[in-house]
ROMITI-534967 format. One record per residue (C-alpha): residue number from 1; x, y, z. Coordinates in steps of 0.05 Angstrom, whole numbers. Example, Ala and Ser with C-alpha at 12.3 -4.5 7.8 and 13.67 -1.06 7.14 Angstrom:
BEGIN
+-------+--------+--------+--------+
: milum :      X :      Y :      Z :
+-------+--------+--------+--------+
:     1 :    246 :    -90 :    156 :
:     2 :    273 :    -21 :    143 :
+-------+--------+--------+--------+
END
This chain:
BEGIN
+-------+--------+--------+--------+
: milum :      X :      Y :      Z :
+-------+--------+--------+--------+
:     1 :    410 :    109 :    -47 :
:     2 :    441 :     62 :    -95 :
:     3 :    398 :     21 :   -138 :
:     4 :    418 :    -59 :   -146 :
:     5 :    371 :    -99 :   -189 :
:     6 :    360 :   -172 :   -187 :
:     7 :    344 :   -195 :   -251 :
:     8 :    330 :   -269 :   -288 :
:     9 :    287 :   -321 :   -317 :
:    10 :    229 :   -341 :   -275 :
:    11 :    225 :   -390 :   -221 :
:    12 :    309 :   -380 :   -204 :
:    13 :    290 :   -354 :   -125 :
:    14 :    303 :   -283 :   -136 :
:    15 :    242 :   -261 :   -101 :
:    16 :    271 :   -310 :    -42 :
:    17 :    339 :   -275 :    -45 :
:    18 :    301 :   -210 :    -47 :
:    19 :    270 :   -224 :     24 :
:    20 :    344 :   -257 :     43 :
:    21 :    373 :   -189 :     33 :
:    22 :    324 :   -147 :     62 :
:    23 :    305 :   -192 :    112 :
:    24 :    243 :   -179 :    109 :
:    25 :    185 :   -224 :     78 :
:    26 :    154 :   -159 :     24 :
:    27 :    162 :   -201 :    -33 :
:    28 :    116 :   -264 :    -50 :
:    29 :    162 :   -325 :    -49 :
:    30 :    119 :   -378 :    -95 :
:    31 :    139 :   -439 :   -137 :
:    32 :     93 :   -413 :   -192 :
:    33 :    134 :   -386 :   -241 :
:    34 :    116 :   -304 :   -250 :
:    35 :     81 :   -297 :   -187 :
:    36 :    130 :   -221 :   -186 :
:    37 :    102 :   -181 :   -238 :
:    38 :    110 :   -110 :   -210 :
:    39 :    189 :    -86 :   -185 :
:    40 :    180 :    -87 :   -109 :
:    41 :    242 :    -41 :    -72 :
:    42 :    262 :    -49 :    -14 :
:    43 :    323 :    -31 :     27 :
:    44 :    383 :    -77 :     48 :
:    45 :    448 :    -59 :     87 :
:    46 :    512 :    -94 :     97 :
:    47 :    581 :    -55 :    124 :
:    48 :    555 :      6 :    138 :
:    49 :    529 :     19 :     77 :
:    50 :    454 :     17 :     52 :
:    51 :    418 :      2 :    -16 :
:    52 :    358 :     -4 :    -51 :
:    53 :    341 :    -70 :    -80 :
:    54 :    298 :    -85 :   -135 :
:    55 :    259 :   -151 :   -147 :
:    56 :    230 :   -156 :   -219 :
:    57 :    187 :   -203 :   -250 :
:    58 :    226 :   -266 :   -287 :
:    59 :    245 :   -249 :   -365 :
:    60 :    206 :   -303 :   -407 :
:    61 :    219 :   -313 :   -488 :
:    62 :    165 :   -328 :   -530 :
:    63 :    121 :   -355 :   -473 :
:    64 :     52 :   -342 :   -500 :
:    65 :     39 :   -311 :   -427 :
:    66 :      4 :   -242 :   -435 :
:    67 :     43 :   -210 :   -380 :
:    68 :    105 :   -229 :   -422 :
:    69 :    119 :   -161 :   -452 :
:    70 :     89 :   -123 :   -387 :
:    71 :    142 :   -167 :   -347 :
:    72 :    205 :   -146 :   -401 :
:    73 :    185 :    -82 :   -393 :
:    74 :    191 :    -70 :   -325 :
:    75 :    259 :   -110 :   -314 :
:    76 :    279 :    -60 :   -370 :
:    77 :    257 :     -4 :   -330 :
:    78 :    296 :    -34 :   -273 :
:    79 :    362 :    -44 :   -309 :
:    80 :    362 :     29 :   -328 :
:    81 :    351 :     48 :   -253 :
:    82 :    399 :      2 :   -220 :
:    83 :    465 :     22 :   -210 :
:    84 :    487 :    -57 :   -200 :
:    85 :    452 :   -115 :   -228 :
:    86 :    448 :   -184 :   -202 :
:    87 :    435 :   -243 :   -254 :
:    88 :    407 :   -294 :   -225 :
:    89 :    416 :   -364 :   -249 :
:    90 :    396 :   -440 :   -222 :
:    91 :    448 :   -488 :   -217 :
:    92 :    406 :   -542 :   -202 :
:    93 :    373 :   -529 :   -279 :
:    94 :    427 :   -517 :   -316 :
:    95 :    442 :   -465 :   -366 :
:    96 :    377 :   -453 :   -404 :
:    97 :    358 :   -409 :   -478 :
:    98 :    325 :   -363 :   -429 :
:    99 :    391 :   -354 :   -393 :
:   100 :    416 :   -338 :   -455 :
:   101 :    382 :   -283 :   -472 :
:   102 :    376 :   -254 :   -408 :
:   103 :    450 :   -256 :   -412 :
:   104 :    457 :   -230 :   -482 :
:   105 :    414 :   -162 :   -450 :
:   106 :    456 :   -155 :   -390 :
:   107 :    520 :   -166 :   -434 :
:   108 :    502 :    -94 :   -478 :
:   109 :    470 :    -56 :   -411 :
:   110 :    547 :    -26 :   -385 :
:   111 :    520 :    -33 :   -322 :
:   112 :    564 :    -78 :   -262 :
:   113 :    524 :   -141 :   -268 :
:   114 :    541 :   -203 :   -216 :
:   115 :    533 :   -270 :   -235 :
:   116 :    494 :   -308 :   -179 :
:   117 :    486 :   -383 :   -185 :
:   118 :    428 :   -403 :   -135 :
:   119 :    403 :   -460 :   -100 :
:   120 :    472 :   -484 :    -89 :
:   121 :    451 :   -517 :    -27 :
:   122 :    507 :   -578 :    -31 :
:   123 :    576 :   -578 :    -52 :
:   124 :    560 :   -618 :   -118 :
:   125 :    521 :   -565 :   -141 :
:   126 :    580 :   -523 :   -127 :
:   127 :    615 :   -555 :   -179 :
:   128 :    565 :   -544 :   -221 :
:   129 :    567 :   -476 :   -230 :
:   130 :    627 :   -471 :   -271 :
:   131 :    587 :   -483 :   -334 :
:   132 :    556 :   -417 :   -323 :
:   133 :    621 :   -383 :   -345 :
:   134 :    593 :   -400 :   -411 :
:   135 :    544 :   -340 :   -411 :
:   136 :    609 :   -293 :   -409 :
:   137 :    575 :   -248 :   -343 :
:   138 :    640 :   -268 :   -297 :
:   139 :    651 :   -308 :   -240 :
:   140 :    592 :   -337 :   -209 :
:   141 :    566 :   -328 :   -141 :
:   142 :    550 :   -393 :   -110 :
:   143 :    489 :   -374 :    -62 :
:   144 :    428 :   -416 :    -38 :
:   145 :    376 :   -352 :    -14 :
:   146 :    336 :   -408 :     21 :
:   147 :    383 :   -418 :     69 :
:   148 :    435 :   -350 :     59 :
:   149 :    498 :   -395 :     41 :
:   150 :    540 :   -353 :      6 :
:   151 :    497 :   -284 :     14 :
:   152 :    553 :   -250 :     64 :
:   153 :    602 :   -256 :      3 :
:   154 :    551 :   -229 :    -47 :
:   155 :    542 :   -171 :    -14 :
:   156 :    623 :   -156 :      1 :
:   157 :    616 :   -159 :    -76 :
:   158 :    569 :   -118 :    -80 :
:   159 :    587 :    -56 :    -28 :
:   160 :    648 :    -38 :    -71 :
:   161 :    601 :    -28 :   -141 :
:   162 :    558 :     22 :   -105 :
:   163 :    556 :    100 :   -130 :
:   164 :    563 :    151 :    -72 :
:   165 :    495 :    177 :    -69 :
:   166 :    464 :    210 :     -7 :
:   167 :    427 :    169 :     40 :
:   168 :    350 :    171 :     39 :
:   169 :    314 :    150 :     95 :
:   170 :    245 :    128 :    103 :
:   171 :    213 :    190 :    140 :
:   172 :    154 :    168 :    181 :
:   173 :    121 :    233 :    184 :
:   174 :     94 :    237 :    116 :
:   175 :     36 :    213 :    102 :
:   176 :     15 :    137 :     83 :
:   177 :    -35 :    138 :     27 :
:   178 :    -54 :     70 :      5 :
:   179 :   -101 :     59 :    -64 :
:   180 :   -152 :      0 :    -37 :
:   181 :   -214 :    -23 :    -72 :
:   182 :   -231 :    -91 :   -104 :
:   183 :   -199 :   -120 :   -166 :
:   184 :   -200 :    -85 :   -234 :
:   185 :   -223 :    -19 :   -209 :
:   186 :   -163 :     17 :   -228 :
:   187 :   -122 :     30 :   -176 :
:   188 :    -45 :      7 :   -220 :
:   189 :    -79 :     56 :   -268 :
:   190 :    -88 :    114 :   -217 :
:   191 :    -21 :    109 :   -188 :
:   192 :     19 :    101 :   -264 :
:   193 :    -25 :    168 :   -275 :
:   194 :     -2 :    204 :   -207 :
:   195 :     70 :    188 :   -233 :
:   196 :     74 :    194 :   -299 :
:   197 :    107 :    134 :   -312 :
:   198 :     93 :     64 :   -316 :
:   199 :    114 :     45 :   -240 :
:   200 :     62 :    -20 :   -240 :
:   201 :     44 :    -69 :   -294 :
:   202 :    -30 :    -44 :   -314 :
:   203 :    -75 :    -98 :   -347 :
:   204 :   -146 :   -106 :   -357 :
:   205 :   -145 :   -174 :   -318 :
:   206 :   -170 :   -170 :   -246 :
:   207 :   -110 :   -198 :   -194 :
:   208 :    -53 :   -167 :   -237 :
:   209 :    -21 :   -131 :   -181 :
:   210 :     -9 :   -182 :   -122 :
:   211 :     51 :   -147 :    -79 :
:   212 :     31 :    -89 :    -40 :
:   213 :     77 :    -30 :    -80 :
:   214 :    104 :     38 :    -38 :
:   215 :    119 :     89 :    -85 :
:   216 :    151 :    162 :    -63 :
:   217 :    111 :    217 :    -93 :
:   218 :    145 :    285 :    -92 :
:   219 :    116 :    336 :   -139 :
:   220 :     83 :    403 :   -149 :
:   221 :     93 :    413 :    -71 :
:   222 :     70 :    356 :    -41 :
:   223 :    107 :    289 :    -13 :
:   224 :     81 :    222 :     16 :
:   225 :     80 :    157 :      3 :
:   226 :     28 :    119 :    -41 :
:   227 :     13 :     49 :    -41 :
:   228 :    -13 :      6 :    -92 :
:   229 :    -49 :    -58 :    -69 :
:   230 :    -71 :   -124 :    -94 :
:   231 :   -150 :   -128 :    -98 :
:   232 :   -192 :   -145 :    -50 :
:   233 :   -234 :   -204 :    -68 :
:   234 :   -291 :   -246 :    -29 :
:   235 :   -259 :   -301 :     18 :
:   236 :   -295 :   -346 :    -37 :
:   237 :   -261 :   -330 :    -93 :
:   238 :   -194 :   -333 :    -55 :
:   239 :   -174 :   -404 :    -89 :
:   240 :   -104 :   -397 :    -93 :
:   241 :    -56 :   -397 :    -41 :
:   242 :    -18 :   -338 :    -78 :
:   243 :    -84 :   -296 :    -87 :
:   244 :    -97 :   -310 :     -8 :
:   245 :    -28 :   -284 :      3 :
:   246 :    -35 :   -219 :    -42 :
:   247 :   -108 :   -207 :     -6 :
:   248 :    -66 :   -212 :     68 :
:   249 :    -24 :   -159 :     39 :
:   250 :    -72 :   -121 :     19 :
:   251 :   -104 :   -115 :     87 :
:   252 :    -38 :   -108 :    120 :
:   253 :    -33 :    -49 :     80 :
:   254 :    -96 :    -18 :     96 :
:   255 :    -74 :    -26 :    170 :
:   256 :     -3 :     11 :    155 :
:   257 :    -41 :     72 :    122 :
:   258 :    -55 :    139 :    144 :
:   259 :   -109 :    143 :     87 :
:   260 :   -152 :    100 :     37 :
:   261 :   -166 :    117 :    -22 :
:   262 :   -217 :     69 :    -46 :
:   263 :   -232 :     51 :   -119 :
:   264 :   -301 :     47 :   -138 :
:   265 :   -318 :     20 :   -209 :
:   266 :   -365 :     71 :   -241 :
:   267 :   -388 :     19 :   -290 :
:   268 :   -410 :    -31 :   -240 :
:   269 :   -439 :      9 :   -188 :
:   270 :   -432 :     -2 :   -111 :
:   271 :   -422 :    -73 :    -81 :
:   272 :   -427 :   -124 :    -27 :
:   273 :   -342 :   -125 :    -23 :
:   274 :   -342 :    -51 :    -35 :
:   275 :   -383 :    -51 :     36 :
:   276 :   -333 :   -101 :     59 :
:   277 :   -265 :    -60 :     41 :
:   278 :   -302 :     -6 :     74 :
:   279 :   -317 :    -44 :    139 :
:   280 :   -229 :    -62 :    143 :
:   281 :   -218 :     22 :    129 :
:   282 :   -274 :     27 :    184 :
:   283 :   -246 :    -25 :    238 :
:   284 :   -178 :     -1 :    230 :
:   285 :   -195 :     66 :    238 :
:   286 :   -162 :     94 :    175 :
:   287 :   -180 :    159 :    145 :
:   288 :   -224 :    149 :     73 :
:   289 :   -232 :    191 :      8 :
:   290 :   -275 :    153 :    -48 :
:   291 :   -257 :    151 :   -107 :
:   292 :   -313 :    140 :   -163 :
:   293 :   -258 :    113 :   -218 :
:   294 :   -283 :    113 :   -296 :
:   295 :   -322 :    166 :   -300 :
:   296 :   -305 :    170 :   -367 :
:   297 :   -339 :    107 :   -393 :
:   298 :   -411 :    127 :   -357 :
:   299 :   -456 :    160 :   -409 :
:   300 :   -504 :    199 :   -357 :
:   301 :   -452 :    249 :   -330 :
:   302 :   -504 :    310 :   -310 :
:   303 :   -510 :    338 :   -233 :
:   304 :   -566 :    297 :   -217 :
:   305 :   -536 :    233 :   -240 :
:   306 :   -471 :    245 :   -191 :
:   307 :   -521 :    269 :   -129 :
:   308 :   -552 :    203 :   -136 :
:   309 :   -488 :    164 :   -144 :
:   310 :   -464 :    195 :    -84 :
:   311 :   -531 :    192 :    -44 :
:   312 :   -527 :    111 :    -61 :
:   313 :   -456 :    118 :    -31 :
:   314 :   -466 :    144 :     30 :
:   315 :   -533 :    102 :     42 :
:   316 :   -496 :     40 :     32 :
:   317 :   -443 :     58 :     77 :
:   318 :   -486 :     87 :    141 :
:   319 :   -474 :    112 :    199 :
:   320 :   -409 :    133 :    179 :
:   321 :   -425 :    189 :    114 :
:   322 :   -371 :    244 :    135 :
:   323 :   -324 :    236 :     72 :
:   324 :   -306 :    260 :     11 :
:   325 :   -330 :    228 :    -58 :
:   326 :   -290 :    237 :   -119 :
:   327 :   -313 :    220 :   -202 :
:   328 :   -248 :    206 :   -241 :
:   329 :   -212 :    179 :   -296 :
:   330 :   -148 :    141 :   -290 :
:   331 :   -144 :    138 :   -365 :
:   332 :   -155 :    200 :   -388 :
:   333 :   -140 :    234 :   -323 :
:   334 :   -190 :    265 :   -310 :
:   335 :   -189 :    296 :   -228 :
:   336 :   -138 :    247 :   -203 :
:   337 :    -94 :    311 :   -180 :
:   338 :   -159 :    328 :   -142 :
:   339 :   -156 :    261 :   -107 :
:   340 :    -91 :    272 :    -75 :
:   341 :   -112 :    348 :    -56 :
:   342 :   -176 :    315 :    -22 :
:   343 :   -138 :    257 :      7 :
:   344 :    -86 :    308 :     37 :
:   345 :   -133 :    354 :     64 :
:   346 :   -172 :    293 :    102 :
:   347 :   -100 :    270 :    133 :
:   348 :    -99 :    345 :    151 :
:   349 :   -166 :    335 :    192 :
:   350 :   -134 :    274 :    220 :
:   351 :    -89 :    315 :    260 :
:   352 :   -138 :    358 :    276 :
:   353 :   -128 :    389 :    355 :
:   354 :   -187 :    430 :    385 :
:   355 :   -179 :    465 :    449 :
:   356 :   -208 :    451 :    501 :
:   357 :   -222 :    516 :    521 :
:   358 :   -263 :    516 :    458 :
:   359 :   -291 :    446 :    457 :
:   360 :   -328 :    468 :    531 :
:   361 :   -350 :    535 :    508 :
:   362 :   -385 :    496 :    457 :
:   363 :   -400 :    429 :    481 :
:   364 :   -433 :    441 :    548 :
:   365 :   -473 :    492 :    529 :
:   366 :   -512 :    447 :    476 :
:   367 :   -511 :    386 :    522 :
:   368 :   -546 :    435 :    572 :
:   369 :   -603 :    447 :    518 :
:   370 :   -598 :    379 :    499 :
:   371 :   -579 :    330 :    553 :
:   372 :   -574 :    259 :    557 :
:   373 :   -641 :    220 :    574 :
:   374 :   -656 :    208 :    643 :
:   375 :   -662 :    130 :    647 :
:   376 :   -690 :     84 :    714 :
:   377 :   -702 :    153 :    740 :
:   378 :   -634 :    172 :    742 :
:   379 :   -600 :    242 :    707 :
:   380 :   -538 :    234 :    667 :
:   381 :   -493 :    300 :    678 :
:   382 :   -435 :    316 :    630 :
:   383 :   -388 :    358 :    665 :
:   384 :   -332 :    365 :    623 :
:   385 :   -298 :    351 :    554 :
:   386 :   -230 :    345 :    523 :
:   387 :   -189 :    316 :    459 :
:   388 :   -141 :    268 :    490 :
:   389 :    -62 :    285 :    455 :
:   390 :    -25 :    243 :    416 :
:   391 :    -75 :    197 :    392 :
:   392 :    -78 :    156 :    320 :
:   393 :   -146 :    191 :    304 :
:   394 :   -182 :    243 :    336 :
:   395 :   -208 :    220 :    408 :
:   396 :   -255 :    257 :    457 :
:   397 :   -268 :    244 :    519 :
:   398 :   -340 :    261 :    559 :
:   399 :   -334 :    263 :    642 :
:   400 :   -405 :    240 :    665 :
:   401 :   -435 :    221 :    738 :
:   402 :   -472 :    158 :    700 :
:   403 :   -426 :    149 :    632 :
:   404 :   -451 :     78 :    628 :
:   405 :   -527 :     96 :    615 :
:   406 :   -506 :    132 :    554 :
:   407 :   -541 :    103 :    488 :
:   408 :   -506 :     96 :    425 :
:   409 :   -561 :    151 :    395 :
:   410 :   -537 :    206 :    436 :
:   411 :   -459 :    191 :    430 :
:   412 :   -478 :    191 :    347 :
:   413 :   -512 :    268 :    371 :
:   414 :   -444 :    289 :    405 :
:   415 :   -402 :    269 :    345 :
:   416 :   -451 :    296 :    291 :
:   417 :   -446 :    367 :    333 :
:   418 :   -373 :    358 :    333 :
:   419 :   -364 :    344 :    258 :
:   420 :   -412 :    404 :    242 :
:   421 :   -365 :    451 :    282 :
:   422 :   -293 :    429 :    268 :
:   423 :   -281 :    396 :    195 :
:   424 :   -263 :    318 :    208 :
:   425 :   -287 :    299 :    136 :
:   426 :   -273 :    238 :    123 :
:   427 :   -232 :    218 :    190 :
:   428 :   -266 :    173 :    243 :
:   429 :   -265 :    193 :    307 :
:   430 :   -267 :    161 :    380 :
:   431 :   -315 :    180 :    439 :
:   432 :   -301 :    164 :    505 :
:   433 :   -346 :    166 :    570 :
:   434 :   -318 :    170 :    638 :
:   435 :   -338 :    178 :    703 :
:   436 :   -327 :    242 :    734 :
:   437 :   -266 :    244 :    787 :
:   438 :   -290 :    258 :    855 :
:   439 :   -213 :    280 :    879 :
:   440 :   -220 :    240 :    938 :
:   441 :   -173 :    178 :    958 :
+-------+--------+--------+--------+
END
């Protein structure tokens, strides 16, 4: 689709116009000034005709901030994508030196560039815009993206700027692979390395990525989606209403996956809010590959130091040890193609269908050697087994005379059996007891 860009100082609403357009709410709307860092797309339509739209981070001069240049960069990135570019401006501010220059870059990109004077929420301010003629862009846009005054003829402005380019839709059947794990483990790192380019502002300081990010991977054969999350951090160190909103996004995202990948810092080890991450992939029944990140910084890299990093691993996250563990480098990278393999082959075991033909011949058999334990007297028969269709992950379900005096030790003796038969690494699956249908009415 055709790329439009909305570009400008900080603090001049375009993350609020972003979310106007795409009526949706993807982009974090704060009055903190370079709370968008990262270029978040998303996809608008107006007559018929559909875009992307590109939010960047604000352009700041000489600011002293150190996501400054990481912040240029990207709206650079995003000029040279965008087929149309929107300048935003704020009326009720003025013309400012960082207007200038914003406007002295737009001025040399030869790309169609729309002059849109914001928070014009009265008629005075109106008025007002007519000093932005000044910064030789064009005719301004009056537009208040709080409220959508003036966004209908914005967009009739913009529909007649946009390239032909074939329409790509967002297909649902490929896979969802979100990067979780807490901050500064190197998730922005792992996904700039998957796409060799610099798709995320990477920094060394924890929180730097606060808007969930979907990125389109199509190479060497394979296509899904990846996502790039904010961190995950303890509800205690959540002090700031926009950290609390990137950590809601976070877990939204986890709950719109098909897979986790989760980030594990090599140099700290395993924990307490690595357990907790786990526990949200856990409750929202996602598929999980770890991924042991910074491999490269850990002296001790022999056999016997990765069996015990593993064994650690999996003890911290019992019952659940069926997945796949991964040591890699982000930096250097080292096995982050491997990732994706693994990652692919466990959404593969998500959709996993066993006959059930073949689940009986193999089920009953072993539950006749090793039946349920008689309890107040009473013998538990299972009579039958089969994978339900059409189900998020894997689900079986056990007919029984008694189904409710089956213990939580023997279901965990059913689904071990199951996983050692038919590969489900790293997918959770669902057991279900029922009582046994009698036919009669």
């Amino acid at each position: 689709m055709s790329l439009v860009a909305i570009v400008g100082r900080p603090n001049v609403g375009k993350s609020t116009l972003f979310n106007r357009i795409t009526e949706t709410r993807r982009a974090i709307v704060s009055d903190e000034a370079g709370t968008t860092r990262d270029r978040q797309y998303g996809k608008a339509e107006w007559g018929k005709k559909e875009f992307s739209l590109i939010d960047t981070g604000g352009l700041v001069a000489n600011s002293g901030d150190m996501f400054e240049k990481e912040i240029k960069k990207q709206v650079n990135i995003a000029i040279d994508e965008a087929d149309v570019i929107l300048f935003l401006v704020d009326v009720q501010i003025g013309i400012s030196e960082l207007d200038m220059d914003v406007a002295a870059i737009l001025r040399a990109c030869k790309k169609p560039v729309l002059l849109v004077a914001n928070k014009t929420d009265e008629n005075e301010f109106q008025y007002q815009a007519a000093e932005f003629y000044r910064l030789g862009i064009g005719d301004p846009y009056c537009v208040s993206a709080a409220t959508g005054f003036g966004t209908g003829d914005l967009l009739d402005a913009i529909v007649p700027l946009l390239s032909e380019r074939e329409i790509e839709y967002i297909d649902d059947s490929l896979p969802r692979i979100a990067i979780v794990g807490r901050p500064n483990a190197g998730k922005s790192s792992l996904l700039n390395a998957l796409m060799d380019e610099e798709r995320n502002i990477v920094t060394d300081v924890a929180g730097t990525t606060r808007d969930s990010i979907y990125t389109r991977y199509n190479k060497y054969g394979k296509e899904f989606y990846l996502v790039d999350t904010a961190g995950i951090r303890k509800k205690a160190k959540v002090n700031e209403d926009l950290e609390f909103y990137s950590v809601m996004r976070a877990i939204r995202t986890i709950e719109n996956s098909d897979i986790c990948i989760m980030m594990i810092d090599a140099t700290r080890g395993i924990e307490s809010q690595d357990q907790n991450i786990f526990s949200l992939i856990q409750k929202n029944k996602k598929g999980l590959v770890v991924c042991v990140n910074k491999w490269d910084l850990v002296e001790n890299k022999e056999q016997k130091a990765i069996t015990t990093f593993e064994n650690a691993i999996r003890e911290r996250f019992a019952p659940f040890v069926d997945f796949p563990i991964v040591f890699t480098s982000a930096t250097t990278k080292q096995r982050i193609y491997k990732v994706i393999d693994v990652a692919l082959e466990v959404y593969g075991n998500k959709k996993r269908r066993i006959g059930t033909n073949k689940l009986n011949e193999f089920m009953l058999p072993l539950i006749e050697n090793y039946s349920p334990p008689a309890l107040k007297g009473k013998y538990i028969k299972i009579k039958y087994v089969t994978q339900l269709p059409d189900t998020y992950v894997p689900t079986f379900v056990f007919f029984a005379n008694l189904p409710q005096y089956i213990k939580d030790p023997y279901k965990r003796f059913l689904e071990n059996k199951i996983r050692e038969t038919w590969d489900f690494t790293g997918i959770p699956l669902q057991l279900f007891f029922r009582a046994k249908s009698t036919g009669r009415k």
